[in-house]
N, C-alpha and C positions, 0 to 999 in steps of 0.2 A: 606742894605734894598733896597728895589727895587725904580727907579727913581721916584722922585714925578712927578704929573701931571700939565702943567702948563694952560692946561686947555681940554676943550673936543675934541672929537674927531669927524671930518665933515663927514654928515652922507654918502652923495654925492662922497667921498671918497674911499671907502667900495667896492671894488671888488669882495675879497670872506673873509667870515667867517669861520672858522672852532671852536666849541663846545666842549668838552670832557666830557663825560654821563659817568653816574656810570652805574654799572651794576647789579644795584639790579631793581625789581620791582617796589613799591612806589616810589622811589625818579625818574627813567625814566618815569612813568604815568604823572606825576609831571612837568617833563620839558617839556610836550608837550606845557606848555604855552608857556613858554621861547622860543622851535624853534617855537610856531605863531607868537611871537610878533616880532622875528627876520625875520619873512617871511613876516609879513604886514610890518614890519618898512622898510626895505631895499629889496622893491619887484623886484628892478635891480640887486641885488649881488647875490653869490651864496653862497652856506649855507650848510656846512658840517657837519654831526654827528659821531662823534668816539664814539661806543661804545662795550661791548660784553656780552656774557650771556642773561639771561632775558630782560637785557636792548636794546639790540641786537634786539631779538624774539622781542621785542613791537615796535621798530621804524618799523620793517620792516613788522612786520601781518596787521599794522594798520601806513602807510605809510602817511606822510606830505606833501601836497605837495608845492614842490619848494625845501625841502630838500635831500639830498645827505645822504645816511646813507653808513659807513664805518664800517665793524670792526676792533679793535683796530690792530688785527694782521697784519693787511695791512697797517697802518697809516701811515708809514713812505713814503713809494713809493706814494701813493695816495696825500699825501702834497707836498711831494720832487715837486712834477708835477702841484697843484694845487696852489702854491705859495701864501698861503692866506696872507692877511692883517693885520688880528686880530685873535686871541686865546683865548678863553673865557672856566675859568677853575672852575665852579660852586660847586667845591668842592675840598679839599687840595689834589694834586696832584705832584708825583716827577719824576716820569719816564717821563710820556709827556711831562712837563713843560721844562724838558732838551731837548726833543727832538722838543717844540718846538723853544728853544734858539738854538738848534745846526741848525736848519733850519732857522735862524734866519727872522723867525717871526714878525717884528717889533715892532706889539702893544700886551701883553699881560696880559689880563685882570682875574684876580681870586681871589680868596680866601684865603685870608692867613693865616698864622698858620702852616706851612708847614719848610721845610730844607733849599729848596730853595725857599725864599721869593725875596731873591735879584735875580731871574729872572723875578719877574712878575714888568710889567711897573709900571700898576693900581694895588696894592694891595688893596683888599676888606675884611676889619677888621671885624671878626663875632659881630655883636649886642645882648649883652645876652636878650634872649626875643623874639625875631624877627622870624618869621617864618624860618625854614631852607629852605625852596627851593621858596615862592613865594617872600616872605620881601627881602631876599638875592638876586636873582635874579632880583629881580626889581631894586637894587642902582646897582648892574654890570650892566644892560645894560644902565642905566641911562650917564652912561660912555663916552655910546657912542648916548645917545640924543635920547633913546628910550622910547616907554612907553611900563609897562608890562600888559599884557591883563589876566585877570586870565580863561582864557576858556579850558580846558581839554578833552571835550567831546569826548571818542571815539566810534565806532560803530561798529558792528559785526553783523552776523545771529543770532539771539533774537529764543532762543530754545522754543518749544512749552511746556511748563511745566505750573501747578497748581499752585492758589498763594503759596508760603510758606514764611516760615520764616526759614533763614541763619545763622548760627553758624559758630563763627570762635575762636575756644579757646587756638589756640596755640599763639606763640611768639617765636623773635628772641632769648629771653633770658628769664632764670626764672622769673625774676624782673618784666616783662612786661606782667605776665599771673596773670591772674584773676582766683581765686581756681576754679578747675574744678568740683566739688563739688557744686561751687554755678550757674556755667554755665548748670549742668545739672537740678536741682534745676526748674533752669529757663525758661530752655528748656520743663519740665513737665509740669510747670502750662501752658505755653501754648499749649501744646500739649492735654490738658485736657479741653483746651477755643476750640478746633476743628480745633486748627491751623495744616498745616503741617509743619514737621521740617526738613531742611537738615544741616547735617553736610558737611562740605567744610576745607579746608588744604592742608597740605602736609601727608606722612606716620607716621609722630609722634601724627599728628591726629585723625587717623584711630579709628576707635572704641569709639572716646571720647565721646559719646553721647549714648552711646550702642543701645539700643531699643528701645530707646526714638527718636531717628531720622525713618524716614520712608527712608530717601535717604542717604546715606551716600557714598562721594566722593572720602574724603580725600585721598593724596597717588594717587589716581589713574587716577583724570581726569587734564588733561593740564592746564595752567594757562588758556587760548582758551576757552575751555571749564568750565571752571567756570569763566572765565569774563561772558559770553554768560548766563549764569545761573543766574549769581549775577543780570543779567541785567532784570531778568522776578522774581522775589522774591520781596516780600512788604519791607523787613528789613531785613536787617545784625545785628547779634548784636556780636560785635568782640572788641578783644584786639588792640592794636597800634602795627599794621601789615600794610604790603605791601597790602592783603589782601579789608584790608580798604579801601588803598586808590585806590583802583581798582572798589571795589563797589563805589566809590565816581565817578570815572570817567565815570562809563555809567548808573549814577542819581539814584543809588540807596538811599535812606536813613539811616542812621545807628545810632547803639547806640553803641559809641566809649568807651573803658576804657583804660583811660591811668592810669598804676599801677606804671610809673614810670618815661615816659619826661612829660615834658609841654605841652599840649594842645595848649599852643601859639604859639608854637616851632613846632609841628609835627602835624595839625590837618589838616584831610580831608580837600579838597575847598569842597565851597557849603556852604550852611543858611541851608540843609534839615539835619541835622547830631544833636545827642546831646552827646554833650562831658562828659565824668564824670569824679574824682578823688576821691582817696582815702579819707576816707573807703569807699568804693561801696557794700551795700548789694543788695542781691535780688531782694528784695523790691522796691531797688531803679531803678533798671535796669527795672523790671516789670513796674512800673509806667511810665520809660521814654520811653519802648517802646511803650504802651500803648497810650502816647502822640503822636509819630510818627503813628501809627496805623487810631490815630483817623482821621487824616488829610485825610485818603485818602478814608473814608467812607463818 
């Protein structure tokens, strides 16, 4: 198992960090706390981000500053060079983690549950419960004597568009959709209150709204472009998607369904969101938007 700690690590210390980011949407929106809190905490070091994909596209559309964004394809040459201090690995990880013991890394701080756990210094035991990306992040950097700042906010050109209302009815997995049956359902009655309706996705979403949307995205406009959307629309009303947590990150409000994690576990930042669980009827969705709705008349 990986060395115990015999105590914290001096923040004063701290040359450079280097991070390793997933490469999905949500959980990269996500860490933008994590590199602030790492940019205010240690505003002397320098501050690396491995990542690629989506996760990639968002550090670098919507750039931090004081961090260093890498993709993963270069990591090795870019370290070899950059000789950082610490390694901070926010989710289980085996390829890097070796690559950052063969670079021998000194302090390696992550998440365990992984093959190789006996590389990480600080191994960081998941808490069943615990947010994945804010709860968690916040005892890793505690590690190293920081505090986590939950602020996400990012910003883009804000397209000129009509209030409406945001549909998002796909998911990573069947388990995590809510009947699309009861999402168009939903989508009618307020389309019949004089609301406008956009449908928003990927190509598996296309069409899901048929006639009942007046705008329909899916499949076709960039993540870019529908962050910039999400960000001029009164409501989301979406599954536990990436999705979400994108309208969460430039203030949108939403009506979240989780069909299948924890809401305690995966839920938008923000007080503006209302979470639901199963059963979730119609009803119940209509009401809760109708809640958020009210707030902003």
């Amino acid at each position: 198992m990986g060395q115990e700690k015999s105590h914290r690590l001096e923040i004063d210390k701290i040359k450079t960090l280097v991070i390793f980011l997933p490469p999905t949407l949500g959980d990269t929106i996500n860490h933008r706390a994590t590199l602030r809190s790492l940019c205010s905490g240690l505003p002397n070091a320098k501050i690396i981000a491995i990542s690629s994909g989506l996760g990639l596209e968002i550090l670098q559309t919507w750039p931090i500053d004081g961090v260093k964004v890498i993709p993963r394809k270069n990591a090795w040459f870019h370290l070899w060079q950059a000789k950082p201090d610490i390694a901070l690995f926010p989710y289980v990880q085996n390829k890097y983690l070796r690559l950052a013991a063969r670079l021998r890394i000194p302090t390696r701080i992550g998440l365990s549950g992984g093959k190789h756990d006996d590389l990480l210094t600080h191994p960081i035991a998941r808490i069943p419960g615990e947010h994945q990306i804010f709860d968690l992040s916040a005892r890793m950097l505690a590690e190293i004597n920081l505090d986590h700042h939950e602020n996400i906010n990012i910003s883009g050109e804000i397209l000129n568009l009509p209030p409406i209302l945001a549909f998002m009815t796909g998911g990573s997995e069947p388990q995590k959709k809510w009947p699309l049956q009861h999402f168009q359902e939903t989508a009618l009655h307020f389309k019949n209150q004089s609301y406008q309706i956009i449908n928003i996705g990927g190509p598996d979403e296309k069409g899901a709204l048929n006639s009942i949307a007046e705008k329909d995205i899916a499949g076709t406009a960039s993540w870019v472009e529908t962050a910039n959307i999400l960000a001029s629309v009164q409501l989301l009303i979406t599954n536990d998607t990436g999705l979400m947590h994108l309208a969460a990150a430039v203030g949108t409000p939403t009506v979240s369904l989780f069909m299948k994690e924890s809401p305690a576990e995966y839920a938008p930042l923000g007080s503006n969101h209302i979470l639901l669980t199963p059963p979730i009827t119609p009803d119940q969705v209509i009401s809760a938007a109708n809640q958020q709705l009210e707030k902003q008349f």
